[in-house]
MIBA-803166 format. One record per residue: x, y, z of N, C-alpha, C in turn; residue in one letter. Coordinates in steps of 0.001 Angstrom, whole numbers, padded with zeros to 6 digits, always signed. Atoms other than C-alpha are relative to their C-alpha. Last residue first. Layout:
! MIBA-803166
XYZXYZXYZA/...
//
This chain:
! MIBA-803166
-000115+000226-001688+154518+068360-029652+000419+001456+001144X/+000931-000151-001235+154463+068416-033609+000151-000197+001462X/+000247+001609-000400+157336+068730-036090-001322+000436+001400X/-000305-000187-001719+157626+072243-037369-000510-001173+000455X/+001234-001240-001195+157061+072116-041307+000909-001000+001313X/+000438+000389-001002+159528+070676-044258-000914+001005+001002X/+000704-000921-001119+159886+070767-047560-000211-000180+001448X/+000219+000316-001359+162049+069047-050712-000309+001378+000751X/-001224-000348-000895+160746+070031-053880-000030-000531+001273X/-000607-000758+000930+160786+067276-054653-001318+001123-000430X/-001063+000808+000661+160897+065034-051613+000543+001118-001205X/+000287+000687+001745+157619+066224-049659+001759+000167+000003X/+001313+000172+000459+157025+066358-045716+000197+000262-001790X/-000518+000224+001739+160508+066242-044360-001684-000287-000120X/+000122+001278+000892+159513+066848-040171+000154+000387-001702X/+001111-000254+000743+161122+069957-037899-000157-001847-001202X/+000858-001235-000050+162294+069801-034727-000979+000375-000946X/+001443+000312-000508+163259+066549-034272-000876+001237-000078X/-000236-000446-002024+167365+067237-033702-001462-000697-000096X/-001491+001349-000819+168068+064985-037546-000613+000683+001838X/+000434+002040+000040+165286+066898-038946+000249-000474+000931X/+001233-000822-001307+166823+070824-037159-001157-001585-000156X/-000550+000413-000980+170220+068761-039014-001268+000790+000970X/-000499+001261+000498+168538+068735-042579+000557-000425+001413X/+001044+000608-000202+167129+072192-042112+000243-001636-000113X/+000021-000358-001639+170702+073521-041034-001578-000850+000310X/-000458+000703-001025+171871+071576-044251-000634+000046+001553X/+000598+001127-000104+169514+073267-046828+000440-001169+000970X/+001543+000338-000969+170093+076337-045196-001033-001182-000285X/+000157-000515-001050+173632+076374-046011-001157-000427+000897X/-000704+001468-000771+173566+074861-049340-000067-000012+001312X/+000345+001128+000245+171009+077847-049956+000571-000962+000583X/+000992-000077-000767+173488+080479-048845-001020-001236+000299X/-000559+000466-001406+176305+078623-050922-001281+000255+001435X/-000418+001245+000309+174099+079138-054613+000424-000208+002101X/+001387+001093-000298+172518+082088-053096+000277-001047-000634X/+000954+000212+001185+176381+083781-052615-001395-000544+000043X/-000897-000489+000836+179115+084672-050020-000562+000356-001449X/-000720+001135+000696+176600+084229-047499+000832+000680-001178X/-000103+000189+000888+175227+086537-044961+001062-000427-001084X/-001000+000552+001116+173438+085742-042268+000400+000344-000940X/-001675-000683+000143+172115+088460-039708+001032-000913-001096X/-000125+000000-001084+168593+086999-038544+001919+000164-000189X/+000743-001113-000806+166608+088722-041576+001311-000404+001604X/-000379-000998+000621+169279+086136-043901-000320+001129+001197X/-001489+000069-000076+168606+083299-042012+001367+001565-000477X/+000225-000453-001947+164666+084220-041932+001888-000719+000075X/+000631-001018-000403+165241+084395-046176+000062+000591+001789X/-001032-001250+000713+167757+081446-046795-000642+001477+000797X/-000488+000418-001061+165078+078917-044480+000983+001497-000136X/+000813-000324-001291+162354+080254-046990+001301-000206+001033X/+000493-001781-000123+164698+079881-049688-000673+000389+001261X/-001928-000267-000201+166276+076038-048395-000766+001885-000679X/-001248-000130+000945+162487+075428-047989+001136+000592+000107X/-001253-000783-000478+159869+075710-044865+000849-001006-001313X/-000846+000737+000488+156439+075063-044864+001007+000505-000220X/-000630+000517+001646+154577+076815-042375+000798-001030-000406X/+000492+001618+000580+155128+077577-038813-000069-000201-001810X/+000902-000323+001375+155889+081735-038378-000759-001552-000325X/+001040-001489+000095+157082+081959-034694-000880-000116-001447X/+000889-000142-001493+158270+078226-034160-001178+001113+000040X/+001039+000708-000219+159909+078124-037699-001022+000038+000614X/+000911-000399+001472+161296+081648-037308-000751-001220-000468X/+001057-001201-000338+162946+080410-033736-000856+000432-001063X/+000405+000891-001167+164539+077110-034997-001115+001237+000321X/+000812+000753+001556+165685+079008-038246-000857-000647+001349X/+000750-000664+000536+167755+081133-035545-000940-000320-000915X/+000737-000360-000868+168724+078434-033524-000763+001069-000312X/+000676+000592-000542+170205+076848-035900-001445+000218+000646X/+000891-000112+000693+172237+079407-037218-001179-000973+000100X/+001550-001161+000191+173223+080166-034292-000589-000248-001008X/+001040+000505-000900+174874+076325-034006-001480+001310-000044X/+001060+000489+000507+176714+077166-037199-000708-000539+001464X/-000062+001111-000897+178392+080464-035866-001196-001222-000350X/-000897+001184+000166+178779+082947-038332+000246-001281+000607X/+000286+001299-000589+176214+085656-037760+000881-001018-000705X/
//
């Protein structure tokens, strides 16, 4: 998986199906199961702290704490 929109869409789906709170590991983990893999868990991480940072930015999921930062599946 290399394409940053799949990866999107794959964190998008494992939110949806599992809900929870969701971290740059947690995001790493169902990114990982859905074919990612990174050069490292330093870059992995950076990775899935962005995709959750732009699934924010779409509405999908809400920032619910700061440090650590977390988020869950936005409501509607």
């Amino acid at each position: 998986m290399s394409s940053r929109p799949a990866h999107a869409e794959s964190l998008t789906e494992a939110i949806q199906a599992l809900g929870g709170t969701w971290n740059a590991e947690r995001a790493l983990t169902a990114l990982f199961g859905a074919g990612y893999r990174p050069a490292d868990v330093a870059s992995g991480e950076k990775r899935a702290r962005q995709v959750l940072r732009d699934l924010a930015d779409a509405g999908v999921v809400v920032k619910t704490g700061e440090r650590p930062v977390e988020y869950r599946r936005a409501a509607g």
